[in-house]
SENUTOR-619985 format. One line per field, with one value per residue (C-alpha): x, y, z; residue in three letters. Coordinates in Angstrom, 3 decimals. Example, Ala and Ser with C-alpha at 12.3 -4.5 7.8 and 13.67 -1.06 7.14 Angstrom:
xx: 12.300; 13.670 .
yy: -4.500; -1.060 .
zz: 7.800; 7.140 .
residu: ALA; SER .
***
This chain:
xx: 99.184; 102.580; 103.441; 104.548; 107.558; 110.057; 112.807; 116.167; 117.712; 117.930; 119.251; 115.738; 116.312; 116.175; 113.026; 112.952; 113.476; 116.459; 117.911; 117.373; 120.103; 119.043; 117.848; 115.249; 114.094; 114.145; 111.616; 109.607; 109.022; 108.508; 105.384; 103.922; 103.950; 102.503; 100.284; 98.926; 98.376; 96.525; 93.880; 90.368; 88.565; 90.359; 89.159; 91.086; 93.994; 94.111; 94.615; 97.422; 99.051; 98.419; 100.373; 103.132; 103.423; 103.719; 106.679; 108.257; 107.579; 106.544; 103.691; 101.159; 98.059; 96.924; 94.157; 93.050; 91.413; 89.782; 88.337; 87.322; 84.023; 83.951; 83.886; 86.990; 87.268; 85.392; 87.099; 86.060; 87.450; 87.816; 89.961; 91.061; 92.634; 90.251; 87.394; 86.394; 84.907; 86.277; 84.064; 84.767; 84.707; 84.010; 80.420; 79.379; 80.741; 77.774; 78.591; 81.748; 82.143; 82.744; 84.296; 86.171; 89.748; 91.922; 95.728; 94.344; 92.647; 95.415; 97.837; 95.472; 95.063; 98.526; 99.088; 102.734; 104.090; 105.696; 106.499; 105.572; 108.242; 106.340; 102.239; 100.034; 96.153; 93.889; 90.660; 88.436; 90.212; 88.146; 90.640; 91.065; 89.194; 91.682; 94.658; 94.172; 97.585; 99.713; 103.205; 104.309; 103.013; 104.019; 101.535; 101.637; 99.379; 98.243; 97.606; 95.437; 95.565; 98.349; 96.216; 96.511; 93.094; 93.923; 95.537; 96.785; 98.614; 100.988; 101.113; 103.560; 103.066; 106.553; 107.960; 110.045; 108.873; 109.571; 112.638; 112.527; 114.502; 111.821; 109.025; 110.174; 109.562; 106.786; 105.152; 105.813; 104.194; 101.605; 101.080; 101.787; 99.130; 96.822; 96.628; 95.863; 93.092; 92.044; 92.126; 90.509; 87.532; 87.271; 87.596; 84.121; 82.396; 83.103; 81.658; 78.444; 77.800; 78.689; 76.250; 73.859; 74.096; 74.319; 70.926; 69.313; 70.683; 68.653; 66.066; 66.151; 66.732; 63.985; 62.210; 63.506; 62.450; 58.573; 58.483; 59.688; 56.983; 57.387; 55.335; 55.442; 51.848; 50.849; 49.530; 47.879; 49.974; 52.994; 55.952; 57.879; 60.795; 63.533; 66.861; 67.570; 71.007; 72.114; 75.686; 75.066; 72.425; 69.895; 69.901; 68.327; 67.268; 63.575; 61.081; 57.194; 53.645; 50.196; 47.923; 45.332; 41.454; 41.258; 43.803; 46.792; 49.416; 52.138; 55.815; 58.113; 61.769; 63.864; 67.249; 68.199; 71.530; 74.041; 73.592; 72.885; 70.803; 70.001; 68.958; 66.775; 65.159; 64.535; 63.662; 60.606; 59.289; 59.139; 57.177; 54.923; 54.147; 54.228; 51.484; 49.151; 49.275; 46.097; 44.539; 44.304; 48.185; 48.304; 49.486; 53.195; 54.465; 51.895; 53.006; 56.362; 56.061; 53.649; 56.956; 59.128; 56.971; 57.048; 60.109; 61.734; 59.727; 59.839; 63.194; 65.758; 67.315; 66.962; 68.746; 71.228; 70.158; 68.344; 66.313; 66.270; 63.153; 61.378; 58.057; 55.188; 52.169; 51.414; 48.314; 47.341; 44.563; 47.174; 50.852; 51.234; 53.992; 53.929; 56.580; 58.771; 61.952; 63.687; 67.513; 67.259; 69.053; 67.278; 65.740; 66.690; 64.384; 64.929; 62.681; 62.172; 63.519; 63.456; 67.258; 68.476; 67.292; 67.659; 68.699; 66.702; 67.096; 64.383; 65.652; 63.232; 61.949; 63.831; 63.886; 65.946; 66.152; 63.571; 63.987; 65.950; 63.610; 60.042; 59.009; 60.344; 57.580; 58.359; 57.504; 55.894; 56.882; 55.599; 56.366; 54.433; 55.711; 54.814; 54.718; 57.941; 60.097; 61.604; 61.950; 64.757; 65.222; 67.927; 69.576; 73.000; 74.514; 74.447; 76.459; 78.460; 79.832; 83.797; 85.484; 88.609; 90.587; 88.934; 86.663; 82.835; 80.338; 78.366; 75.374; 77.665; 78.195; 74.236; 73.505; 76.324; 74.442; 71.276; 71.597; 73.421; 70.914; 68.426; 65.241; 63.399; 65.368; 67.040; 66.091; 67.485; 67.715; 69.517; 72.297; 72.463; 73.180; 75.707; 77.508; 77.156; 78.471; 81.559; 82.595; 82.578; 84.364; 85.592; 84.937; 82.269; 80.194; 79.741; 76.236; 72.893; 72.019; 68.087; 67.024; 63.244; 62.429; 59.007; 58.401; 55.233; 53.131 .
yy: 52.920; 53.449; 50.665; 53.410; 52.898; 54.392; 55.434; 55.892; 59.340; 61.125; 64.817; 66.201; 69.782; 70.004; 70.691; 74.431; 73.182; 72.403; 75.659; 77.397; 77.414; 74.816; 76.932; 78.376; 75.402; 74.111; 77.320; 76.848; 73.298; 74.053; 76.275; 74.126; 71.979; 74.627; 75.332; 72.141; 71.663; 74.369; 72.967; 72.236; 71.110; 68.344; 70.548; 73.727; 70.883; 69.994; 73.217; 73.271; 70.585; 71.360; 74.397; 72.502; 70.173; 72.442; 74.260; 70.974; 69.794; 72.621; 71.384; 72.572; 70.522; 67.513; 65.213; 63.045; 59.811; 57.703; 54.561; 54.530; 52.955; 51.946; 48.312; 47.253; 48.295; 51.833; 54.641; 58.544; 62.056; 63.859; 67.363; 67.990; 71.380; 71.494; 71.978; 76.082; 75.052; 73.309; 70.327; 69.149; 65.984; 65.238; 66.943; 66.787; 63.361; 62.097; 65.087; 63.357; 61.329; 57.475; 55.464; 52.427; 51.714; 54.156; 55.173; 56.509; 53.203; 51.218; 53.594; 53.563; 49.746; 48.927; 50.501; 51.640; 54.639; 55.874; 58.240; 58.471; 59.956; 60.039; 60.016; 59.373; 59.273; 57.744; 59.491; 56.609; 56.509; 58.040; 60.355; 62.209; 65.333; 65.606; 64.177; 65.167; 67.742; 66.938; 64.673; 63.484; 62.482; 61.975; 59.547; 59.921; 56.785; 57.413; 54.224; 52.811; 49.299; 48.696; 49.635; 52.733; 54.628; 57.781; 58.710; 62.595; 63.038; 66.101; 66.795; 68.288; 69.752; 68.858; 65.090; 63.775; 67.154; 65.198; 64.910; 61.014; 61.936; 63.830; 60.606; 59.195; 62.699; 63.350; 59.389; 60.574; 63.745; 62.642; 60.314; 62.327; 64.327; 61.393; 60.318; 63.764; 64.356; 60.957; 62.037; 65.523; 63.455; 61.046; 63.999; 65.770; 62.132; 62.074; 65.445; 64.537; 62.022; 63.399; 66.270; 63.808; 61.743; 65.393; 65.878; 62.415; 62.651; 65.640; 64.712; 61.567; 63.336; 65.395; 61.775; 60.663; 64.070; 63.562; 60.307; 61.591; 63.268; 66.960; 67.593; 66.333; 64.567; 67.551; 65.166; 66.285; 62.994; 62.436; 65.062; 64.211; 65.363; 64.384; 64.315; 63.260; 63.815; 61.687; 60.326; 60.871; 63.418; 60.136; 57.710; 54.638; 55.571; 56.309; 57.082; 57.377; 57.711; 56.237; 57.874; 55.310; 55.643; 54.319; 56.905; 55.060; 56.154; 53.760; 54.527; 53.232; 53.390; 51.647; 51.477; 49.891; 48.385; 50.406; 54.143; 56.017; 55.656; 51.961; 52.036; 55.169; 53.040; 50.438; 52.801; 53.803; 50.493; 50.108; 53.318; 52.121; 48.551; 50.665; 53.060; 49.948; 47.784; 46.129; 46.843; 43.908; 43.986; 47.025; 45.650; 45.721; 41.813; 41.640; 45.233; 44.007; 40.359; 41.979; 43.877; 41.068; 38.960; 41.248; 42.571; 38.851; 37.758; 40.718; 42.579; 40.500; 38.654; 41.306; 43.498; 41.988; 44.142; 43.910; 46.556; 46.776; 48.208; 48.847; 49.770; 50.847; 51.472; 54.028; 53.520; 57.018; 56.233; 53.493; 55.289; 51.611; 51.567; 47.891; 47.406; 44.842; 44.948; 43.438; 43.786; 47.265; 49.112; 48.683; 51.965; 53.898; 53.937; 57.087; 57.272; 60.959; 62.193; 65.730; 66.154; 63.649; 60.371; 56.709; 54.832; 51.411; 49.281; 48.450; 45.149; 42.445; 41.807; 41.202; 39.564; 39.017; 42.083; 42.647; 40.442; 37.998; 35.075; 35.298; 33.041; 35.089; 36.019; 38.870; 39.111; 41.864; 43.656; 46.557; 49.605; 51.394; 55.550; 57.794; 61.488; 62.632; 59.530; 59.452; 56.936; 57.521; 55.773; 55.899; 54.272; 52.599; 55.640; 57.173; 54.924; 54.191; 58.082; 57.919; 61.001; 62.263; 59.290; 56.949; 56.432; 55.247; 57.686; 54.318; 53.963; 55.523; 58.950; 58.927; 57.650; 60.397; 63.359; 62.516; 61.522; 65.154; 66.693; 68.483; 66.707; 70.284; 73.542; 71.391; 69.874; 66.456; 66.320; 69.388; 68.315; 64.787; 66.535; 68.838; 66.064; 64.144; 67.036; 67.698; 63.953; 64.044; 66.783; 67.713; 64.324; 63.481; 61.131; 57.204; 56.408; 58.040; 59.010; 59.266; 60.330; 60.342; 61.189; 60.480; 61.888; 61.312; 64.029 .
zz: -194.359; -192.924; -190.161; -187.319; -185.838; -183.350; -185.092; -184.339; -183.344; -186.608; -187.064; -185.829; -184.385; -180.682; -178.954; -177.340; -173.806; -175.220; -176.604; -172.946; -170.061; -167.322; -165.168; -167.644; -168.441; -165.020; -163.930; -166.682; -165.663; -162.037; -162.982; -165.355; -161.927; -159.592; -162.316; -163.114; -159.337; -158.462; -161.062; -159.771; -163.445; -165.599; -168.907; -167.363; -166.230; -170.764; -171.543; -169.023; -170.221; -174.151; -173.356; -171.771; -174.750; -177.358; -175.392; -174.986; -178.350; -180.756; -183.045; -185.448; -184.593; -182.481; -182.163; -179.056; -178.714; -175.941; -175.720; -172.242; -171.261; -175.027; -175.937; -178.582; -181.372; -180.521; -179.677; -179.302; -180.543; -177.141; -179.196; -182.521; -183.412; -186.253; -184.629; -183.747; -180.642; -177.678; -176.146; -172.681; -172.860; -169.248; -169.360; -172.762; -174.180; -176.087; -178.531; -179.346; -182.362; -182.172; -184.534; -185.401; -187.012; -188.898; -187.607; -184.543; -183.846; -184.261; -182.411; -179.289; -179.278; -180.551; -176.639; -177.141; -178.399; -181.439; -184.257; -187.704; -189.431; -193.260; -192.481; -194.996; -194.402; -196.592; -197.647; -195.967; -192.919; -189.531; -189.198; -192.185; -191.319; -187.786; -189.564; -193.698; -194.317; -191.705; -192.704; -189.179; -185.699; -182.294; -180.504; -176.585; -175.144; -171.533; -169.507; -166.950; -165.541; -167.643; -171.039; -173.278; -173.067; -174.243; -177.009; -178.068; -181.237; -182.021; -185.801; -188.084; -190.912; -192.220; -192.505; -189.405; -187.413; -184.174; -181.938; -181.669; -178.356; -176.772; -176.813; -173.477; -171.315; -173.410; -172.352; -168.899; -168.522; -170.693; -167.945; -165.267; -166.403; -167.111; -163.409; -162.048; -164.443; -163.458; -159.733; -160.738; -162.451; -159.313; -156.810; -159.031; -158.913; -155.037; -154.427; -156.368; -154.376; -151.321; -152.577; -153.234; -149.921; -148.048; -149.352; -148.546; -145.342; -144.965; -145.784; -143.791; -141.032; -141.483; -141.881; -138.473; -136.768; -138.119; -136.308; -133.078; -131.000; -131.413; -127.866; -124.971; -123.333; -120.854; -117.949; -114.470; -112.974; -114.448; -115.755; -118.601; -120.077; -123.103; -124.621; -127.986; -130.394; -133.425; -133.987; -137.811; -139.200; -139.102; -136.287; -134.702; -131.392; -131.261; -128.408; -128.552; -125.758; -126.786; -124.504; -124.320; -124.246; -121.121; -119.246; -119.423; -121.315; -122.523; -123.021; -125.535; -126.003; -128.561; -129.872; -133.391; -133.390; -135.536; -136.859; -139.364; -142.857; -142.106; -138.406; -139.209; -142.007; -139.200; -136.839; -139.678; -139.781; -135.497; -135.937; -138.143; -136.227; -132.670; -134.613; -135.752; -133.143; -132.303; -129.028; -127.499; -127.769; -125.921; -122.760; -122.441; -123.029; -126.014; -127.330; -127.787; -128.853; -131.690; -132.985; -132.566; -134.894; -137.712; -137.657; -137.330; -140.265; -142.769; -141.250; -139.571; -142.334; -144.661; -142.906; -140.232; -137.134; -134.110; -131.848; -128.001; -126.351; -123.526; -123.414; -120.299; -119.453; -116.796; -114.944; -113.071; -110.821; -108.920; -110.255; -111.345; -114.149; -116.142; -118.011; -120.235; -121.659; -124.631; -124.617; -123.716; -120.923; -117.614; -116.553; -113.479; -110.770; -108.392; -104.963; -104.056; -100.642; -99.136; -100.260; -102.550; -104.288; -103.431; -106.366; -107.571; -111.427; -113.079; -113.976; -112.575; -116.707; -119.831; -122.963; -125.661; -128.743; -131.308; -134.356; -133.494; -132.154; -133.603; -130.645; -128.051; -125.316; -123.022; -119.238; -117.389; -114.341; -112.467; -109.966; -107.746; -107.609; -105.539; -106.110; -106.708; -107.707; -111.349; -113.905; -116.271; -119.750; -121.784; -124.915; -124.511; -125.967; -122.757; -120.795; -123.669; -124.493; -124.521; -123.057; -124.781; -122.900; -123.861; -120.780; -121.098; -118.778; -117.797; -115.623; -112.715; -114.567; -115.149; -111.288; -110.290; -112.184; -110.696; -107.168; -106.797; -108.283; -105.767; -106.671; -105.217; -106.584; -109.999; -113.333; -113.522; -117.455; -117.516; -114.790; -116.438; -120.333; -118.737; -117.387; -120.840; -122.595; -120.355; -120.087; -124.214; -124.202; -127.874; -128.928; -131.237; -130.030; -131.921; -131.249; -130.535; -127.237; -125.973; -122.818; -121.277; -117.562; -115.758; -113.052; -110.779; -109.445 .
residu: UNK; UNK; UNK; UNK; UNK; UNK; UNK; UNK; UNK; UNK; UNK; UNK; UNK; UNK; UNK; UNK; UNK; UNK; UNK; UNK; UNK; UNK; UNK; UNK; UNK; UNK; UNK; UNK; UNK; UNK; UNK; UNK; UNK; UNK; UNK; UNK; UNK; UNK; UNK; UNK; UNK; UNK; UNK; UNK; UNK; UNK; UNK; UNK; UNK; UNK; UNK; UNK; UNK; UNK; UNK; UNK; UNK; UNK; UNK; UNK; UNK; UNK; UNK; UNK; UNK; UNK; UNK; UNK; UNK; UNK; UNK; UNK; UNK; UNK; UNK; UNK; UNK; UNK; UNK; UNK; UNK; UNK; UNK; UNK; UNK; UNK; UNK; UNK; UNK; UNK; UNK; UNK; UNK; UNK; UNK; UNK; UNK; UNK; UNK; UNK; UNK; UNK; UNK; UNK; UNK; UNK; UNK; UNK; UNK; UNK; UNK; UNK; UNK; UNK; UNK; UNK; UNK; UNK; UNK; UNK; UNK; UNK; UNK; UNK; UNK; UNK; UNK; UNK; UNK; UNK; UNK; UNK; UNK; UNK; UNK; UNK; UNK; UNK; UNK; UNK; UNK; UNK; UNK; UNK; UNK; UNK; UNK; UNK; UNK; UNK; UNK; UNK; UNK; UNK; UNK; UNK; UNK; UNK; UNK; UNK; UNK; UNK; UNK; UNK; UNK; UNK; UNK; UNK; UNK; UNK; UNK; UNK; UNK; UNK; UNK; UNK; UNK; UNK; UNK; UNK; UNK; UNK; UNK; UNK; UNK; UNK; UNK; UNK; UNK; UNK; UNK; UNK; UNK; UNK; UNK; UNK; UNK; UNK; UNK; UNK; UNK; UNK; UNK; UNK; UNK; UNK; UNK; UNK; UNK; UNK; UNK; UNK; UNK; UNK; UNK; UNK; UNK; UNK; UNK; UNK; UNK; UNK; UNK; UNK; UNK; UNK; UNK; UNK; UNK; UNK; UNK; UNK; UNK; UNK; UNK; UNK; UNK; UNK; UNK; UNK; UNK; UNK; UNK; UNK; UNK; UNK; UNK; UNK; UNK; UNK; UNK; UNK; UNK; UNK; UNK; UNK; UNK; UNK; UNK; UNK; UNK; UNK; UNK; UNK; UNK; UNK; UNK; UNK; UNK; UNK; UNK; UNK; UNK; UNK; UNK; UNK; UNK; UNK; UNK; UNK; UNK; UNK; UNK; UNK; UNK; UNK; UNK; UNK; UNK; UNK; UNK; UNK; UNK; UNK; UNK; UNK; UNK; UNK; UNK; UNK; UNK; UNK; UNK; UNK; UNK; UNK; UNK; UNK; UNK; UNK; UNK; UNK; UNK; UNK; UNK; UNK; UNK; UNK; UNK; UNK; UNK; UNK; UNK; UNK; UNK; UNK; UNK; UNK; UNK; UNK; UNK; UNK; UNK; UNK; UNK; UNK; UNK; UNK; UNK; UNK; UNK; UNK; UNK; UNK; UNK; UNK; UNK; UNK; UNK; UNK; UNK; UNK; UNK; UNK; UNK; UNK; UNK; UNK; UNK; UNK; UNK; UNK; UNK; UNK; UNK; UNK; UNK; UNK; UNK; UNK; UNK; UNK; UNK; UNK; UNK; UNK; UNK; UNK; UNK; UNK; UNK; UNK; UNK; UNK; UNK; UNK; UNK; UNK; UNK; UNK; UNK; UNK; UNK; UNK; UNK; UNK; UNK; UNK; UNK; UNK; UNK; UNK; UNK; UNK; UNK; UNK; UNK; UNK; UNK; UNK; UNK; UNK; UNK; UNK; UNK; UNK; UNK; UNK; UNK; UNK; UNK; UNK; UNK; UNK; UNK; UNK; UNK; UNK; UNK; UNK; UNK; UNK; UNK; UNK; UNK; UNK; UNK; UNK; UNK; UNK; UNK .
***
């Protein structure tokens, strides 16, 4: 086998780039550009550039090699113009042949480029049936992380059919072209798996949606209403009512830290432990040291996150609410009047977040309503929602909302989203946001 080599400038005829004025040649350039640009599909980007090499460098065959994802010495036929049908190799490359050694081996991994002025191909060799009647070649190695990967090979039917002259602009559009198809076949594999994250965030939205209630209780003593909108298509805020055999009906509201795929996935398993709690931990301190156990042993270190709660139990016969909190935002506590509301926090229990201390115990408080006064939960979302500026809405923009709202002619959840959605504004908001209003009858 010859040992290629690059050869000197020899009286090789000019290229036919170079028999046109400049500007010809310039134009004809510039649109192989726009052209190649406009390109959405790496196999319509080849035959772009295929085009643009045999105007640069008129030739009467070529073959192309690739040893990507191939351990050494392997290497793959990705185009031959001996074959009668074209194979992308993108979509279809376990139809491609590999093999091992020959010229074209030895040109990819040699990893520099050259010209074979007098080729001779050996029966045996891999190649043959690409390479058998041609007399010269013009390899063009394309690189990545410094190492030749692809290889395409003009052929000539005649001996020294190559302007030695021409390998340097052919090395660099060959790798010009190299990197965009590279960025083509990256920009495919990033909508695939944006297509395939689209649809499991679908569906895990339509996950988180099953495990929210999708009515309201309909109670003779207490009115209840809700707000609920994910940062992401999937969140971490979750809210929930047990109505209880004995009358009671308990009230939960929790918050996973974070958003997104992961908190929803948390958010599943609080569902699950709220949904097969025991009864004797129905009571609120129990209900929630039952989730802290399980989620600090099977969750927590797993998974790096925490969950704030609170949870209640509304007793009807007395309009008792006992309650306990863990980490969560302390309800709002809002006494009716004839013409406005006077503001209390439910603050007077608190613990620390789900998950983090399996030995945490949790306190209980209560509150006596009469009919008329509202307790509002919320997620930190709320008070957290930036406006446009910058500024949070905080526990003041939810107080402000309510205490002008007309506890007799107006529905507080309506007045309170209203204000949420004109302090956001145009901007998207960061974190889930969860509302739930009782109201006592």
């Amino acid at each position: 086998m010859p040992r290629p080599v690059l050869p000197t400038p020899s009286s090789v005829g000019p290229g036919i780039l170079n028999l046109l004025p400049v500007e010809e040649r310039l134009e004809l350039v510039t649109e192989t550009m726009r052209e190649l640009s406009r390109q959405t599909d790496p196999q319509s980007m080849a035959r772009v550039y295929l085009r643009h090499l045999r105007q640069l460098l008129p030739n009467d065959g070529l073959v192309a090699v690739s040893r990507r994802d191939l351990p050494s010495p392997h290497y793959r036929v990705t185009r031959s113009s001996r074959w009668r049908e074209e194979v992308d190799p993108w979509l279809h490359r376990e139809k491609l042949p590999v093999v091992t050694g020959g010229i074209l081996g030895e040109l990819l991994y040699g990893n520099e480029p050259r010209i074979i002025e007098d080729l001779q191909v050996p029966a045996n060799d891999p190649g043959y049936e690409h390479l058998n009647g041609f007399r010269s070649m013009a390899a063009i190695p394309m690189y990545d992380q410094g190492r030749a990967l692809v290889l395409v090979a003009l052929l000539s039917k005649n001996p020294k059919g190559f302007d030695p002259e021409k390998l340097p602009d052919l090395v660099l559009t060959g790798n010009l072209y190299g990197r965009a198809s590279h960025n083509l076949i990256l920009a495919r594999q990033l909508e695939q798996s944006v297509q395939e994250l689209d649809f499991e965030l679908r569906r895990m939205e339509k996950v988180q949606a099953s495990m929210l209630p999708t009515r309201l209780p309909s109670l003779p003593y207490l009115g209840l209403e809700r707000h609920h909108q994910t940062a992401r298509r999937a969140g971490g805020d979750y809210y929930d009512f047990f109505p209880y055999p004995d009358g009671t009906l308990g009230i939960l509201m929790a918050d996973v830290s974070g958003s997104g795929a992961s908190a929803t996935s948390l958010m599943a398993i609080v569902h699950t432990l709220a949904h097969t709690c025991p009864a004797e931990c129905t009571a609120p301190g129990a209900f929630l040291a039952y989730l802290n156990r399980h989620l600090s042993d099977r969750c927590n270190s797993a998974l790096d996150t925490f969950v704030t709660a609170f949870y209640g139990v509304f007793q009807p016969v007395t309009r008792t609410l006992r309650f306990a909190m863990a980490g969560h935002p302390p309800p709002r506590l809002l006494l009716a009047g004839q013409e406005a509301w006077r503001r209390r926090v439910l603050d007077m229990s608190d613990g620390l977040p789900l998950g983090l201390d399996r030995q945490e115990r949790y306190g209980e408080s209560q509150v006596v309503l009469n009919p008329g006064d509202m307790v509002v939960l919320y997620t930190d979302g709320v008070n957290d929602l930036e406006s446009p500026d910058g500024k949070p809405f905080g526990v003041n923009g939810l107080d402000l909302a309510l205490a002008t709202t007309n506890p007799q002619t107006e529905k507080p959840m309506e007045k309170v989203v209203r204000a949420l959605r004109h302090h956001a504004g145009a901007r998207q908001i960061r974190d889930d946001l969860t509302l739930v209003l009782l109201r006592c009858k």
